[in-house]
N, C-alpha and C positions, 0 to 999 in steps of 0.2 A: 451536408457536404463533408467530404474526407479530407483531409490536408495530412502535412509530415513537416516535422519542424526537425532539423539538423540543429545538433545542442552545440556543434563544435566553437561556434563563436558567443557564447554566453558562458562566462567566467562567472562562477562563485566561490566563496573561501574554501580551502583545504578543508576537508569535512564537513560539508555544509550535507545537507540533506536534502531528498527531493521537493520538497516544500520552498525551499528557499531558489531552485533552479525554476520551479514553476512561478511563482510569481514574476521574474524578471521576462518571462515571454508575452511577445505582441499578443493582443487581444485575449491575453486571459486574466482575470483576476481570481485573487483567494481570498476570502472573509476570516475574521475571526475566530467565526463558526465552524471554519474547516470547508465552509459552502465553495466549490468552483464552477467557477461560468469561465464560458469561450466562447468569443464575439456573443455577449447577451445569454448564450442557452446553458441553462444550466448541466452540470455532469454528471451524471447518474451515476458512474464504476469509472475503477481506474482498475486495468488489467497492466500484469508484466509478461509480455512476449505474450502476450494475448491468451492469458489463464489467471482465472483467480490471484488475490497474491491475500492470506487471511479472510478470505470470504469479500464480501464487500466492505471491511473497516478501513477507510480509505486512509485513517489517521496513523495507523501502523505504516503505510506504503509512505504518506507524506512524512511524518517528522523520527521513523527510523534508517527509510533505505539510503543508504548513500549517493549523494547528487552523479557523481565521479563516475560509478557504472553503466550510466545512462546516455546511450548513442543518441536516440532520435526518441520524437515521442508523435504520436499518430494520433490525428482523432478521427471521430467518423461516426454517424448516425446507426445505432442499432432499433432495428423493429423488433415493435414489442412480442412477446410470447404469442400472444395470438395469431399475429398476423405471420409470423416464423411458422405457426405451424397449420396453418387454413389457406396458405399462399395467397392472402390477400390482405393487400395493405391498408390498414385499417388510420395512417396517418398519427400513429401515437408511438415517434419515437425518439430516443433518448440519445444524450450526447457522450460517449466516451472517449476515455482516455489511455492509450496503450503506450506504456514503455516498453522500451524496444533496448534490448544490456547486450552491453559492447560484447565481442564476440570474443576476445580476448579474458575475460571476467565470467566465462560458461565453463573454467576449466579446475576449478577449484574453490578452497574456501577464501573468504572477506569477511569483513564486517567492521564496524565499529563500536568504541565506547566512552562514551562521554560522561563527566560528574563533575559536580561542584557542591560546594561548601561553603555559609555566607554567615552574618551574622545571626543572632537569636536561633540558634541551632536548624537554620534553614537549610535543606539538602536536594540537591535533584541530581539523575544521574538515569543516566537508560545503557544499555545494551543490546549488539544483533550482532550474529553468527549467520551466514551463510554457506551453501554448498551446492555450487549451480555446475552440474557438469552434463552438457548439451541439453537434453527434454528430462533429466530429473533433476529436482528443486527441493531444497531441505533447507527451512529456515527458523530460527527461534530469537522471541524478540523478549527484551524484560525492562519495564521503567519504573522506576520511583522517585516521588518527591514529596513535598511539604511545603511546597510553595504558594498556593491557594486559602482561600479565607484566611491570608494572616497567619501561617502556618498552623493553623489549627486542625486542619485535614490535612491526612496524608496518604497517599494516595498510589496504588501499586499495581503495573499489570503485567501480562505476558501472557503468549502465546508460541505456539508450535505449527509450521504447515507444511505440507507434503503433497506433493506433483510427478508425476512418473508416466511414461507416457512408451509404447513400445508399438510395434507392426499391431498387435494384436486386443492390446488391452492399455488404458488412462484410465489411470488413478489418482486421486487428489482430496485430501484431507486437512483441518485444522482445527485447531483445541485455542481458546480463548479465556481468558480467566483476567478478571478485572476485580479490585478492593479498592475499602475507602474506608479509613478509620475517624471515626469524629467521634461525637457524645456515643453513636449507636454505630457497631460495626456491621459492614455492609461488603457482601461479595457474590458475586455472579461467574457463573462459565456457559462459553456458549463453545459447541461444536458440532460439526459437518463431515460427512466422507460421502467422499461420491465415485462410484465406479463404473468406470461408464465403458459400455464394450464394445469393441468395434467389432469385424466381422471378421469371424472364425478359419 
């Protein structure tokens, strides 16, 4: 089933992040884990204005974008690849999540930056730059902290994505790169472009 939740009567602190807007809605819960269920079903993707937002790293959408930007949020049953493309429903589908950004907040840049500083040289601190003007989307995200195992790991990531979308051709891209400094350093990047054409 599809539902639309209007955000306007759920208040969160000044800078709060979408994580913190999502948890306070009827029938959804958020785990530890980052896991989200609605009424029961778990969520497969969270889209914003229904595209990508970093691939599927739903962690970058919950605990960078800004709660503030966010009008309504949509969920709705997507079928799976298969059945999308054999037109027959094959009964195996998944539950998402779609943000839907105030229309007033497609007209330029935002973002936020948060950091702090605690004792035994504990640190944490992220950053997000946006640039949402109508159907192209430019975002870059950056976190770091030392706040895990006892600040013994510290821990770094960030990413780049890019949305464009015209009469004739949608394009959409993003670059991911995650570290982790302990006894052995540790670093990965994942990234995607997809270009996808519509008709000439």
């Amino acid at each position: 089933k599809s539902g639309e939740i209007s955000l306007g009567a759920y208040n969160v602190p000044e800078g709060s992040v979408v994580e913190e807007l999502i948890k306070k809605l009827p029938g959804v819960e958020l785990d530890d884990d980052g896991t989200i269920t609605v009424n029961g079903k778990n969520v497969s993707q969270i889209l914003v204005d229904g595209k990508e937002f970093f691939g599927n790293d739903r962690s970058i959408t919950l605990k960078n974008l800004p709660a503030d930007i966010v009008d309504k949020i949509k969920t709705f049953e997507k079928k799976s690849d298969n059945a999308r493309i054999t037109g027959v429903d094959d009964g195996n589908e998944t539950t998402v999540l779609d943000l839907t950004i105030k229309k007033d907040k497609k007209k330029g840049w935002f973002g936020n930056v948060n950091g702090g500083y605690g004792t035994h040289e504990r640190y944490e601190g992220r950053v997000m730059v946006n640039r949402f003007v109508n159907d192209r989307r430019f975002s870059l995200v950056g976190n770091a902290n030392n706040t895990r195992r006892g600040g013994r790991q510290a821990n770094q990531s960030g990413g780049f994505n890019y949305n464009d979308k015209t009469d004739k051709l949608e394009v959409s891209g993003n670059v991911r790169a995650n570290g982790r400094q302990n006894k052995e350093d540790s670093w990965s990047i994942t990234q995607s472009f997809e270009n996808k054409d519509a008709a000439f």
